[in-house]
N, C-alpha and C positions, 0 to 999 in steps of 0.2 A: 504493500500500500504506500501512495506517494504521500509523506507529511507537509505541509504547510511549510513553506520558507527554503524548503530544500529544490534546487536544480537537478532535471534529467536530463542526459544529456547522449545523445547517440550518431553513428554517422553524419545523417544528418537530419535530424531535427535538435531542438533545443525546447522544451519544456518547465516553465517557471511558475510554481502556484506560492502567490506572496501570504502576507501573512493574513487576507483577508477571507484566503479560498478563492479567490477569484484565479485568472489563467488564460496563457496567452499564449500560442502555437507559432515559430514562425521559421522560414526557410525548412519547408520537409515537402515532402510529396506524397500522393493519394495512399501510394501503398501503406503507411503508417499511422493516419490520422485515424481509422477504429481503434487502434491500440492503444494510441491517447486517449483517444475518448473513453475507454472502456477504464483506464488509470485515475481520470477526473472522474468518473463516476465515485469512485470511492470513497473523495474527497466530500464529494458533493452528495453524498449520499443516493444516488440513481437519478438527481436531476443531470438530468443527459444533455451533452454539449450542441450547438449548432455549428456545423461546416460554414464556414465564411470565405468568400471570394477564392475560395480553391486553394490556399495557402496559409487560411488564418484556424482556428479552433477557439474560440468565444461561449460564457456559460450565459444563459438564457438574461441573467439577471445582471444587464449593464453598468446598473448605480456601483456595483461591487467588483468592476473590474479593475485593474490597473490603469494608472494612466495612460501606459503605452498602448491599452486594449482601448480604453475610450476614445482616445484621437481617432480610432477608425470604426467607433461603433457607425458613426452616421453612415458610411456609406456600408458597411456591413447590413444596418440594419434594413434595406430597403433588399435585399436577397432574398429567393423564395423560399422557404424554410424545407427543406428535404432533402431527399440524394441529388446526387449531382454526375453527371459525364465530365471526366477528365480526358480525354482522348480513349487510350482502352479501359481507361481503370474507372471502376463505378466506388464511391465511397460515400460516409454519410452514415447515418443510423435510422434504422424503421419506429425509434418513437421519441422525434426531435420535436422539441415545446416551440410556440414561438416565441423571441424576445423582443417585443415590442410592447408598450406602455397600453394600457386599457382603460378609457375614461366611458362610466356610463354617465348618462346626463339626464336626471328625472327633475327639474326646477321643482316642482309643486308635493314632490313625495307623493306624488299619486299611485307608485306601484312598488309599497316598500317591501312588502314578502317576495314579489316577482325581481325585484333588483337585489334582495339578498340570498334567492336559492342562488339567481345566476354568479352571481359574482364571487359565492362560496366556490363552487365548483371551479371558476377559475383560481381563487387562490388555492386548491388542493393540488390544482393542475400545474402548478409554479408559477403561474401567467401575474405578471403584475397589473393589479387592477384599483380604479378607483371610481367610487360614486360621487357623483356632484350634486348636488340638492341641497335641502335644506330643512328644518328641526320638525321632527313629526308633529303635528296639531293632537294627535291622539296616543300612540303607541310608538315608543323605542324600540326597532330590531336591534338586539345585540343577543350576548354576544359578537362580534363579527372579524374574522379573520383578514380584511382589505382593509384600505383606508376610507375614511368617508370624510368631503369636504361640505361643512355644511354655505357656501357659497349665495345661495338663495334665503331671501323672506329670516334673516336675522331677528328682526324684533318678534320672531315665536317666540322665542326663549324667555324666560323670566314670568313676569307681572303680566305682560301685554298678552305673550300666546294663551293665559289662563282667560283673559278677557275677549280673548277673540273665538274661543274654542267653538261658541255656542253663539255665534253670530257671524252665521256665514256669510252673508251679505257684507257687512263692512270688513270681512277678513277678504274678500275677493277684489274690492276696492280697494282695500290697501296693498294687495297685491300686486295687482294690474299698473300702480302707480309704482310701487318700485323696483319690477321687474327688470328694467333695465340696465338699475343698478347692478343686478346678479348676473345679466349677461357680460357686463364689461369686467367683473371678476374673475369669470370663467376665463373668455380671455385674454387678460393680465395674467393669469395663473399656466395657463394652458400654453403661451407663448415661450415661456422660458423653458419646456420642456423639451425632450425629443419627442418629435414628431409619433404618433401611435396612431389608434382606432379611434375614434369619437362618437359612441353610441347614442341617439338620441333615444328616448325610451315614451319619452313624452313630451310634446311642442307646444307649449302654453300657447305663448304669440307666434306663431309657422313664420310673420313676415322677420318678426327680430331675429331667430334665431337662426335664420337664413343669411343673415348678414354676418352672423358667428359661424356656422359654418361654413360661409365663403371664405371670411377673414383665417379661419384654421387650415382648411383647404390651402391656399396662398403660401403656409409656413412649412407643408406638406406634412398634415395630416388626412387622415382616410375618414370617410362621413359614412354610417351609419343609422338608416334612422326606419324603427319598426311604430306603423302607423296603427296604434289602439282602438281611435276610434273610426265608427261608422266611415264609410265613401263622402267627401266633400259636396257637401252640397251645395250650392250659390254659386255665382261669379265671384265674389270677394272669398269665399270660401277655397273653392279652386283653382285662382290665381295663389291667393299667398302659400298652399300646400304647394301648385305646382314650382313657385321660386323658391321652396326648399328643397322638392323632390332635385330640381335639377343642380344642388350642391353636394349631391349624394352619389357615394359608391355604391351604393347597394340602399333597398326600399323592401320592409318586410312585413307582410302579413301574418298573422296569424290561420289562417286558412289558405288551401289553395286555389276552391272555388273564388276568393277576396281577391286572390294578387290577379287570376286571372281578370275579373274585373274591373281594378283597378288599371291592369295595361289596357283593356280598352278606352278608357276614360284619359290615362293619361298616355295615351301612344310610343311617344317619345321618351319614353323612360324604360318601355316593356322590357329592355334586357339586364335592366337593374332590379327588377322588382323579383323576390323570391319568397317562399312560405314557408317559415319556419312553427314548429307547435310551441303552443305554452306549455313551458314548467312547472312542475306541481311538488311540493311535499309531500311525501304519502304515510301520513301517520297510520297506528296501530288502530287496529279495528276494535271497535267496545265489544264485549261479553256482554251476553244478555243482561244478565245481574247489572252491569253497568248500565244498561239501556234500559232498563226499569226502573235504574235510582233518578236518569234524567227525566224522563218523565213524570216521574213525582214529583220532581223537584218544580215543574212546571204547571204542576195539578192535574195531568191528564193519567185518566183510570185504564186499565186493561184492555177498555172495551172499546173504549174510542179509538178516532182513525184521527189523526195531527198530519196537518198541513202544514208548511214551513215555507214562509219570506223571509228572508234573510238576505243582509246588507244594507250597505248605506240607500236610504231611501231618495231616490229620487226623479223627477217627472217621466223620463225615459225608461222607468222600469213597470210601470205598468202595475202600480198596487189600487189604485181604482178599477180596473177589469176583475183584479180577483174577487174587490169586497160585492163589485157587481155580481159575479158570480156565485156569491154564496148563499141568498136565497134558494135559486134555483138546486143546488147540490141540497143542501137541508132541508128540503123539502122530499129529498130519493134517498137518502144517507143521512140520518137525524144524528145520528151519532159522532159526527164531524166537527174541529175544532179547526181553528186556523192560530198560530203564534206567526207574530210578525215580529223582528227582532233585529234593530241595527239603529244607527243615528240617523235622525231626520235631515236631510241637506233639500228641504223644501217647505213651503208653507202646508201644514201637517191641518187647516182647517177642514177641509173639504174630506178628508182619510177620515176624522173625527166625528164626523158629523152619518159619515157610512159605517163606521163601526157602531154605531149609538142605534143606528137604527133598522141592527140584528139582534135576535136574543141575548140576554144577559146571558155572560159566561164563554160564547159562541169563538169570540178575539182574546187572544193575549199578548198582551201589549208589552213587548220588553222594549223601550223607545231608550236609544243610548248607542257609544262604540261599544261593543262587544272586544275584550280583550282575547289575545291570539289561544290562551290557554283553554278559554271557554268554549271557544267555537265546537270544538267535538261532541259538546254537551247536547245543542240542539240539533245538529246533525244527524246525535244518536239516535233521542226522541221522536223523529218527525217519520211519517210511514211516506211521506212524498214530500219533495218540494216543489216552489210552483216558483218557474220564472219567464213572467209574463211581460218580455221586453218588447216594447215599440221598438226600439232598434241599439243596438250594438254591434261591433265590429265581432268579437269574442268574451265569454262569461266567465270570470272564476269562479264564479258562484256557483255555476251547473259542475266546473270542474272539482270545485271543492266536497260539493254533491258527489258524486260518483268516487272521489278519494275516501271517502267516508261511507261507500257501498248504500247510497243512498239513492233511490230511483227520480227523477225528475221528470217533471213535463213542463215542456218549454215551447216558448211561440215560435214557428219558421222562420226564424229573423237572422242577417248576418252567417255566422259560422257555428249557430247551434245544428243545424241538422247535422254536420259533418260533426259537432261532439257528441250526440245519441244517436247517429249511424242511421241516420233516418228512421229513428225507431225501435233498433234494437238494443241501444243501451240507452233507453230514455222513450218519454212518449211526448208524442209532436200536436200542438193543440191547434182546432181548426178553426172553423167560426162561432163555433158553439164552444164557447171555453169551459160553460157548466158541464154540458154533455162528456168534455174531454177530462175532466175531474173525477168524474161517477165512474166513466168507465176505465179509467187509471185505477179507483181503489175500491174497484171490483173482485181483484181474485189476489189475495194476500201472497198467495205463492210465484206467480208473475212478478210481485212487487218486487221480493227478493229475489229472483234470479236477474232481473232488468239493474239491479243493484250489484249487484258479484260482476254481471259483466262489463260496467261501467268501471268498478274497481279494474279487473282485467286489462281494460281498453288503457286507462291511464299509465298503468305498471308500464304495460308493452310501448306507451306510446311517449308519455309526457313526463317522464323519469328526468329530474334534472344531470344528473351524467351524460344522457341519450342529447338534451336539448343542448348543451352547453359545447359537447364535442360538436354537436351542427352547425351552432352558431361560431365556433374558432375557424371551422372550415370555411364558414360564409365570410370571417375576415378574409382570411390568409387570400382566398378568392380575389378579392375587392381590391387588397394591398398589392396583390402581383397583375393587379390590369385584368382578369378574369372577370365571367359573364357572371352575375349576383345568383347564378342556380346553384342548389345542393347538390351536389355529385356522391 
């Protein structure tokens, strides 16, 4: 094993790991550079080295190189990450990281479990990664093994985020006004760097932060940007998507049905746009025992059947179709309960006024964030969930659903039929939303096998390992001039 500080030294190569573990290759040729590498392995504990300009050997993680290795990371680091053709000699290793910096970009914390599975994975993977955002209004992810720049919406913190928490109206206003502050942060900060990936994950204002990733663009960084919501609608809508889309190496949906749609809409982009899945957690399934205490815990008996809304409530999700609905179901299925359970992010009069005037008992009203620990609780409870979206791009909610073997029915909207497979892990509601109710929690045994394969579907599908190696390949693509598809 090669120690730290000591020189190898052979015909001809010359090998030097300083006192930091970093390592720098120079003057050898192809035939020797595995052998190196498989030496630095040692040191480095199996993070594997990358082949650089045919002559060099560099470890993944540049901050820690030597000087003599950093003078030439920049133009190393713009090389395709993998084996290489040296005239006959092939060299190189089959499971090279890449070393380039990782910025995700969520200003608004809008997707903080979705930017902590991903970004976990890439620190496991060696990949240096960082979040840009800013302080959660509700819920801290942590633990968390990357860096995270809270860059954005500063005055959450303290006094003000406790006075804003429950006033989303003037927390959106204050937002909006100092938004620009947090993109010129970004990049001030982002400039002094080597050039990497720049994920956008979420585009508050599409036209500002098009002007940031033109201006990072420019320093030669690579743009990234996976689009959450719904297809643009409007002319002012998409114009300012499409003067982001077009600062972008790569454009990602959630769905495939989506991106194909989106290249028709935006034509001139269609060889950037690609479909990656959402990532999912996949916690431990409850015991029955467990799923009888949460039910209790809710006040629902043996015999009854729980309907479950859940998440943050708001216009586009459609919780007035369900309360509409529930005459008509209680009236075929008396035994039916519905808990609705998330924070209000809307004028909650008109929801209030339709609960009041179902029987007492009929709603249960958990109005509030639900913290991440709880969430399994009513998941456990609920014999179906109902997510009745006027429209979205794709649901955590159904995916959260189905990780917790829980059956859903959901409206044809966006990328839900592609996550209950038109049906078979999920049921698809028509124009009769009551009728799609009744006959959803018609046969108890349907419920749970529609629930096991929904578990299933996620396992196989939306495993953050599975999603995270997709999306490095979707960089590395993007970084070396390649077309935004998954290979």
């Amino acid at each position: 094993m090669i120690r730290k500080g000591e020189i190898v030294a052979s015909c001809c190569s010359r090998t030097m790991i300083s006192r930091s573990g970093s390592a720098c290759v120079r003057d050898t040729d192809a035939g020797y550079l595995k052998a190196i590498a498989e030496a630095l392995d040692n040191v480095r504990e199996g993070r594997y080295a990358a082949v650089i300009d045919h002559n060099r050997l560099e470890l993944p993680h540049r901050k820690r190189l030597s000087r003599e290795g950093a003078e030439a990371s920049a133009q190393g680091f713009r090389f395709v990450v993998g084996r290489y053709d040296y005239g006959k000699h092939k060299f190189g290793l089959s499971h090279l990281r890449p070393c380039y910096q990782i910025c995700i970009y969520d200003p608004g914390h809008f997707t903080p479990y979705y930017n902590a599975g991903l970004c976990k994975q890439f620190a496991a993977k060696g990949v240096g990664c960082t979040l840009i955002t800013s302080p959660p209004t509700f819920e801290a992810v942590g633990p968390v093994p990357y860096e995270v720049s809270n860059l954005f919406f500063r005055f959450l913190q303290g006094p003000a985020g406790s006075l804003l928490r429950h006033r989303p109206r003037l927390r959106q206003i204050l937002k909006a006004v100092s938004y620009p502050c947090g993109v010129w942060r970004t990049y001030r900060t982002l400039r002094r760097l080597e050039p990497g990936v720049f994920h956008i994950h979420f585009a508050v204002i599409p036209a500002l932060d098009a002007l940031l990733a033109r201006a990072l663009r420019r320093r030669g960084w690579h743009v990234v940007y996976t689009f959450q919501r719904p297809h643009p609608q409007g002319a002012w809508s998409r114009w300012e998507h499409g003067q982001l889309m077009s600062t972008c190496d790569a454009i990602v949906m959630h769905d495939a049905i989506l991106a194909e749609q989106l290249r028709h809409m935006f034509p001139k982009y269609a060889e950037r746009i690609a479909s990656l899945t959402h990532g999912m957690d996949l916690p431990e399934l409850p015991s029955e025992d467990q799923r009888a205490s949460a039910r209790a815990a809710l006040g629902v008996s043996q015999h009854e059947l729980l309907l479950l809304f859940f998440g943050m409530i708001k216009p586009y999700k459609g919780l007035e179709a369900v309360l509409d609905a529930m005459p008509a179901v209680l009236s075929r299925v008396p035994h039916v309960r519905l808990c609705i359970a998330g924070e209000p992010l809307m004028d909650m009069r008109g929801i209030m006024e339709k609960v009041a005037a179902l029987p007492p008992q009929t709603v249960i009203l958990r109005l509030g964030f639900v913290p991440q620990a709880e969430v399994g609780r009513y998941f456990a409870a609920a014999d179906l969930v109902v997510a009745c979206y006027k429209e979205v791009a794709a649901s955590s909610v159904v995916l959260q659903a189905q990780t917790h073997a829980r059956p859903t029915l959901a409206t044809p909207v966006g990328a839900l039929p592609t996550l209950l497979e038109q049906g078979r892990c999920g049921f698809l509601a028509g124009d009769d939303l009551a009728e799609a109710i009744v006959d959803a929690l018609a046969d108890a045994n349907r419920l749970a096998e529609i629930g096991r394969r929904g578990r299933e579907r996620v396992e196989k599908l939306h495993a953050w390992e599975k999603v995270a190696a997709e999306t490095l390949q979707l960089y590395q693509g993007s970084s070396n001039g390649r077309s935004a598809s998954i290979t």
